[in-house]
C-alpha positions, 0 to 999 in steps of 0.5 A: 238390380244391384251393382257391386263396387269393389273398393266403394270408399275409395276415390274413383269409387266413391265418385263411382257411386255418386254417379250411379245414385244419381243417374240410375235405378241401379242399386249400389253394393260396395267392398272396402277393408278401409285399407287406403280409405275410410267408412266415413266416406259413405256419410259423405256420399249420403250427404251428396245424394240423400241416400244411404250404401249398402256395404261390407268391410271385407279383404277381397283376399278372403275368398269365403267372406267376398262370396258371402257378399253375393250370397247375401245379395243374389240380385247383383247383375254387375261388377265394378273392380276397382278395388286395388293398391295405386301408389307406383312409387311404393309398388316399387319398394313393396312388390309383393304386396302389390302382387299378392293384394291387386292379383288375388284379390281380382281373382276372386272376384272373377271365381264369384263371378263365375259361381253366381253368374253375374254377366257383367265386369268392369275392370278398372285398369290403368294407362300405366299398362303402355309403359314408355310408348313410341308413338302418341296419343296412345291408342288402344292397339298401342304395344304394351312397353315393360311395365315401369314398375309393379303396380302397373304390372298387375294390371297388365296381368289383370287384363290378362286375367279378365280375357282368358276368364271371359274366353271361358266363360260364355254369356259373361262379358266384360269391358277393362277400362284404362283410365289416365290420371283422374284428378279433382273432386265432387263439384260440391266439394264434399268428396274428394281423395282421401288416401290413409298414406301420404298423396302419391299423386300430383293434385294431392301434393299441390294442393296439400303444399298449397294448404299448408300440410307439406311444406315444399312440392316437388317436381320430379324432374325438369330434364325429360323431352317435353316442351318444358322439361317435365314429365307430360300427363293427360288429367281427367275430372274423377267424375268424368272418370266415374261417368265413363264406368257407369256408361261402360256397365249400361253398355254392358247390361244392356247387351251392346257390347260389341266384344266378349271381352273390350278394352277402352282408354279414358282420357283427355286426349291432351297432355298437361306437363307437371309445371302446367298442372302448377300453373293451372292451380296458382291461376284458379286458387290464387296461391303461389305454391312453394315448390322445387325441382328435384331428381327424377323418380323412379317408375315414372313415365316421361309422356302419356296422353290418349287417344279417346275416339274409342270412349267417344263411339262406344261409350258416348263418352267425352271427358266435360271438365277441363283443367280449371275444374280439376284444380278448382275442385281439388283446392275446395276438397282440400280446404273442406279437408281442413275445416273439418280436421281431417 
């Protein structure tokens, strides 16, 4: 049985497929035009789990070559949808982009799944869907807030999409998983994120100021309503991210899915504030960080944490590396990095 993973050699994905290797039989198929990541990845996952990936470098956009994938590979019984632009900041100054590549390329995916009735999708959504919430943790019956920028908005829309495709589309089912703020790296070290364009997220930025690449982190603000000051989040190891995807498409495939169609957040439960992050770092790495508080950033969220007991019932899922592990294996990832002239 063969599971295809959109956007395999990205950061999630990559890690997605670690897991996979290394506690299924499934076999792995993966997309990526390399648009945010690079082929080099999969000499790294052979390097992690002594085997090889099957891939295709295609733009899930082009409708004909994504078909081609499943044509060539009939024995695909899952789909894992990662495959999207992330950045918030830059979804807010290119919109267009976000919308044409994050929407259509979903839609596709879903026509295959039609066309070559693969019974089963995972669609890696995001807690950036409950924009500015009310009331925390967040549970996944929370009211979805307007959306805080466009790249949250097209995975507001892609859950939209998934659930009226499912609705029409009887025998195939699907689970959208809203995931909180994967950090860290492999365990080993050797695979971690390595994005094409500057790091849009926090770890990325600490750990590059941390090595010397940036010259100076900055912490978006000091001035929200948090207990320090700074916007809260709730980090969760990529692994155990990725653990939760391989879990949730068991559930799916062996046919315990309790809804055509579910939607399940993926997080801590706790929330960490940016200043906390840093401190976490300092503690396990033993650097002192160079780092400034600056005005607030536009589409960022003041506070967010989940409610997890729905991951824990239904995926058998808790989150097993805490905020040490994150940082530990980020700052070996970013030191990998640098010994190997990335």
């Amino acid at each position: 049985m063969k599971i295809l993973i959109t956007g395999g050699a990205g950061y999630i994905g990559s890690h997605t497929i670690i897991e996979i290797i290394q506690n299924t039989d499934w076999e792995v198929v993966s997309i990526d035009n390399y648009s945010n990541s690079s082929e080099g990845t999969y000499d790294r996952i052979k390097e992690i789990t002594g085997k090889e990936v099957q891939y295709y470098n295609i733009d899930l956009r082009d409708l004909s070559k994504t078909a081609k994938v499943f044509e060539d590979n009939p024995d695909i019984k899952g789909i894992i949808h990662f495959a999207a632009f992330k950045a918030v900041g830059e979804s807010v100054e290119k919109p267009l982009m976000y919308y044409d590549n994050n929407i259509n390329s979903l839609n596709n995916i879903l026509k295959c799944q039609a066309k070559f009735n693969v019974p089963s999708l995972i669609f890696s959504s995001s807690c950036s869907v409950y924009g500015n919430v009310e009331e925390l943790p967040v549970t996944e019956n929370s009211k979805l807030s307007k959306s805080e920028s466009p790249y949250a908005y097209t995975k507001q829309i892609g859950e939209v999409m998934v659930n009226d495709f499912i609705n029409v589309n009887k025998g195939l089912k699907a689970i959208s998983l809203r995931y909180f703020n994967p950090v860290g790296a492999h365990v080993t070290g050797l695979n971690g994120e390595l994005s094409n364009a500057a790091p849009n997220n926090l770890v990325p930025f600490i750990t590059q100021t941390a090595i010397g690449k940036l010259k100076q982190l900055t912490v978006f603000g000091d001035d929200y309503e948090t207990r320090d000051g700074t916007c809260i989040r709730d980090y969760v190891h990529v692994s155990d991210i990725a653990n939760a995807h391989v879990l949730a498409l068991g559930v799916l495939i062996d046919g315990n899915a309790k809804k055509e169609h579910d939607i399940i957040n993926l997080g801590t439960g706790n929330g960490v504030t940016v200043l906390e992050a840093i401190n976490a770092f300092e503690k396990v790495s033993g650097e002192q960080l160079n780092y400034h508080i600056g005005a607030r950033r536009e589409g960022d969220v003041e506070s967010i944490y989940a409610n997890n007991e729905k991951a824990k019932n239904i995926l058998n899922w808790t989150s097993e590396k805490n905020l040490d592990d994150m940082m530990l294996s980020a700052w070996k990832w970013e030191k990998y990095l640098k010994k190997n002239n990335f």
